[in-house]
C-alpha positions as MATLAB code, in Angstrom:
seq = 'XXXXXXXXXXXXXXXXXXXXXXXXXXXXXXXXXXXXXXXXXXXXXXXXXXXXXXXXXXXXXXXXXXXXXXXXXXXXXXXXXXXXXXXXXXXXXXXXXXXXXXXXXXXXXXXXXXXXXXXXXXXXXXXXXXXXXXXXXXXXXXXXXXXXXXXXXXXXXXXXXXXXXXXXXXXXXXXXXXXXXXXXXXXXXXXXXXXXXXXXXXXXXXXXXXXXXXXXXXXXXXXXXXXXX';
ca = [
     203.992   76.161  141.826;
     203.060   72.408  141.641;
     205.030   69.406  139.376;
     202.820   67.011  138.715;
     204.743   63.618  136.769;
     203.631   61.124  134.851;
     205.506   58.026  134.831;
     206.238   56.103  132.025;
     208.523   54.565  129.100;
     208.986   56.778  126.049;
     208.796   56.219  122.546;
     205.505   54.959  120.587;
     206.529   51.664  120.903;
     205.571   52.045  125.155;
     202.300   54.365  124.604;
     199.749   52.103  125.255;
     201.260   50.035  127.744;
     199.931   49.798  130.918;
     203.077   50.880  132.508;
     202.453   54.363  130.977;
     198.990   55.261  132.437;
     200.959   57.742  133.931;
     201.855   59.892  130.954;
     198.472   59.217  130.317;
     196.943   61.137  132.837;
     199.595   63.874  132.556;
     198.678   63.687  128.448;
     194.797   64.400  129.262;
     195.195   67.291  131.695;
     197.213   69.655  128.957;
     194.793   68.759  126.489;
     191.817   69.636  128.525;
     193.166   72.438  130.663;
     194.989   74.435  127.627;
     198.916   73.847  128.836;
     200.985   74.841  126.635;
     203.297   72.919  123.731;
     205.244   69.949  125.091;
     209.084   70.893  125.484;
     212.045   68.941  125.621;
     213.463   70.008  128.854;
     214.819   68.176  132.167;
     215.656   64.630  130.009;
     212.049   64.956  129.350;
     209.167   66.595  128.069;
     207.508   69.608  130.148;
     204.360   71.436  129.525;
     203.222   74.459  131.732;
     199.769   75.545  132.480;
     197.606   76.769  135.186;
     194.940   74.606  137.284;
     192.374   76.954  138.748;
     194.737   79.052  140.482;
     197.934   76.950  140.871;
     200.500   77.179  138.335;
     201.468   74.046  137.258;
     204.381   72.180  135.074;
     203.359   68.663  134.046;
     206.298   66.235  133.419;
     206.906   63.117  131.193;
     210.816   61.736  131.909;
     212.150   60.634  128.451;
     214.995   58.625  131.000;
     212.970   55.506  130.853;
     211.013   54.123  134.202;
     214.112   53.149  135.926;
     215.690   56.014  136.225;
     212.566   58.798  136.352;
     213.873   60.621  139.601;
     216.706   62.333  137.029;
     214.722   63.927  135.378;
     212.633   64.946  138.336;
     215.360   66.216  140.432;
     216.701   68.225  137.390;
     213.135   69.844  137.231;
     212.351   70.320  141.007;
     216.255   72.156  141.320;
     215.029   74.139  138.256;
     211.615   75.573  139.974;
     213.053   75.458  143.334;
     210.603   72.676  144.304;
     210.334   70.503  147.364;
     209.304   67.180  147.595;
     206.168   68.170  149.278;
     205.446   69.857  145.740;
     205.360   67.138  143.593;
     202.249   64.999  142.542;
     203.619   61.398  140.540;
     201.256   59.640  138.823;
     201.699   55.933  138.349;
     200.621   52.569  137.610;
     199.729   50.613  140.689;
     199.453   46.713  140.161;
     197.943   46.410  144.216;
     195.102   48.251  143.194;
     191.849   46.949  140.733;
     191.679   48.421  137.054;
     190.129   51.968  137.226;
     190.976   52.169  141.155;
     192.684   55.376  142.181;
     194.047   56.396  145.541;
     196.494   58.962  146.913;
     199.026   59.031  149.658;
     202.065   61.126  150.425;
     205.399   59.258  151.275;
     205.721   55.764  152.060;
     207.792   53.011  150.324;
     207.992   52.124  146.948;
     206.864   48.646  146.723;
     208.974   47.245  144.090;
     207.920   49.862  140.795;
     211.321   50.989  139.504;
     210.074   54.790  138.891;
     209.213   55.356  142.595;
     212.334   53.646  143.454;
     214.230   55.980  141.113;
     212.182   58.832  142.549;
     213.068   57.661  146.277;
     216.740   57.692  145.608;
     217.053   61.710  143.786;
     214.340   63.286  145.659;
     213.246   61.420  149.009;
     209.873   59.882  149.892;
     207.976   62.826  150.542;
     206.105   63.680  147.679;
     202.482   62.416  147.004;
     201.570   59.803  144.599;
     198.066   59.366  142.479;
     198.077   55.511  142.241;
     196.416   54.101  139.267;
     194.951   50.670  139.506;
     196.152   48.215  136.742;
     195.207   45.327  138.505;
     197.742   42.315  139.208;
     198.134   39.163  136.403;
     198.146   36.529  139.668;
     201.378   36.028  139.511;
     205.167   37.846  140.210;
     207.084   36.264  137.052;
     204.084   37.384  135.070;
     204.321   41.012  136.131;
     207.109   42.592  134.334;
     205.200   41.461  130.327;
     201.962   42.096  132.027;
     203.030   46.346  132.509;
     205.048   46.355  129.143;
     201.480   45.178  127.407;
     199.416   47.680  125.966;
     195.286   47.980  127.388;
     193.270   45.631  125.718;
     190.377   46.813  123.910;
     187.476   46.241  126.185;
     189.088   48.545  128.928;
     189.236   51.758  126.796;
     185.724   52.412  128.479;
     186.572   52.218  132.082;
     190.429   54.067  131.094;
     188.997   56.797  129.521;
     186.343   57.327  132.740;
     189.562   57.104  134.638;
     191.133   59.510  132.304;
     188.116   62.209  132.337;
     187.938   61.784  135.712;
     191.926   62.705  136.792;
     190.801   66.062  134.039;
     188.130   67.264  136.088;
     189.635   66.717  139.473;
     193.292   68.171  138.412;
     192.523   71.355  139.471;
     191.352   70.269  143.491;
     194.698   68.302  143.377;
     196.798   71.136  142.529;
     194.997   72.873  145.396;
     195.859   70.039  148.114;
     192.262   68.606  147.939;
     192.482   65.420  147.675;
     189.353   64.495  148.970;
     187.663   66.751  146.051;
     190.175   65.242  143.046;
     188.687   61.080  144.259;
     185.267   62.622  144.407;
     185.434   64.166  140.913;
     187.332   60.915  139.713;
     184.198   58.721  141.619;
     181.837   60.651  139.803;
     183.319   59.551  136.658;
     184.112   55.925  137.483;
     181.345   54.909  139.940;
     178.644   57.563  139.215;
     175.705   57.373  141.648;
     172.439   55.752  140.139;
     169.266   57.732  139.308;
     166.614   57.026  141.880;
     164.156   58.513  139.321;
     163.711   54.913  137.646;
     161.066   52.980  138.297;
     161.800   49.470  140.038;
     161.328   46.903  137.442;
     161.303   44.102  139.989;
     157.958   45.737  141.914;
     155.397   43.987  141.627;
     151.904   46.091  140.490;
     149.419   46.979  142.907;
     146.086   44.723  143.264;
     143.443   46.774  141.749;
     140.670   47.455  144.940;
     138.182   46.138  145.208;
     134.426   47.814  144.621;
     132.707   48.192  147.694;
     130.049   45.903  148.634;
     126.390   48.111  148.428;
     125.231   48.855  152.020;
     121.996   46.292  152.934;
     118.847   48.021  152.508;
     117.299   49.555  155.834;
     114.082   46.930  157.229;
     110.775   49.257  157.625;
     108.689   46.152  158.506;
     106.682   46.190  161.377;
     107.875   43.452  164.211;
     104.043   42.181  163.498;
     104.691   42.176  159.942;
     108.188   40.276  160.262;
     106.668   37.299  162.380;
     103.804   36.451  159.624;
     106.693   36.387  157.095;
     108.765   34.109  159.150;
     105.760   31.806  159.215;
     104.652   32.340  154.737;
];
């Protein structure tokens, strides 16, 4: 049994925010994977599924960002979970927009959910960070995460967002390697090396070969007089 969360602020007034990329990605795996309804349960909302072969409950806390590791703990107790069995995903203002990586433990750097998290349920469980990128400066970070995605990132968020789909199932296996491959694939796909390189320049056409000089059949006689006409 895995618990994967999604951090995040509820209410439609937070959806789009960048803060809640993490209910995001929890959002797109039931829809793609067939979980079932979402439930009020745990000072949340939980939805349970299966990823290949790992069953799996997803998790939005409805206890705000701040104080996500309630709702958390309540669930983990509930499934008789360790920390080791829980997958958070989050936004992560260190990392560029559409960058993903994952790590197990470690501190919390500042983001009130992990903090939360770190205080109910250790530092041991493993964390999908989302890249949001940064806003250059600290007094601009806290209405920089409350702001929703503009516009021209919906292409590169729903990559992301496709990406975290088809890779849930590796993750919920312990592959991490195989969930940023499937995620890369999406996000940074590899180019075709069937196009032709514009930038080439075309081939000289060759030249026709000169004709071959005729063979001499005069006589060494006949060669002096001519030298001489």
């Amino acid at each position: 049994m895995r618990l994967f969360v999604g951090l995040g602020n509820p209410g439609q007034k937070y959806a789009g925010n960048r803060h809640n990329i993490g209910f995001m990605a929890v959002d797109r795996i039931a829809a793609d994977h067939g979980f079932g309804p979402w439930r009020a349960k745990f000072q949340g909302l939980v939805s349970e599924g299966r990823l290949g072969t790992e069953r799996v409950a997803l998790l939005k806390p409805g206890t705000f960002m701040n104080l996500s590791g309630q709702s958390v703990g309540e669930a983990m107790r509930f499934y008789k979970l360790e920390p080791g069995d829980v997958t958070v995903f989050h936004d992560e203002l260190d990392l560029a927009p559409g960058k993903v990586r994952v790590k197990t433990g470690g501190g919390h750097a500042g983001h009130n959910g992990l903090r939360s998290l770190h205080q109910h349920i250790g530092e041991g469980y493993e964390r999908v960070r989302l890249g949001i990128g940064h806003p250059g400066h600290k007094d601009r970070v806290s209405p920089y995460v409350l702001s929703d995605f503009a516009k021209a990132e919906a292409g590169w968020l729903d990559d992301l967002m496709r990406g975290i789909s088809d890779g849930a199932a590796a993750l919920a296996a312990g592959d991490a390697t195989r969930f940023m491959n499937a995620v890369s694939l999406r996000t940074a796909p590899p180019r075709s090396s069937g196009r032709a390189d514009s930038t080439a320049k075309p081939e000289a056409p060759a030249k026709a070969a000169e004709p071959a000089p005729e063979e001499d059949t005069r006589s060494p006689l006949q060669r002096l007089m001519d030298r001489f006409r």
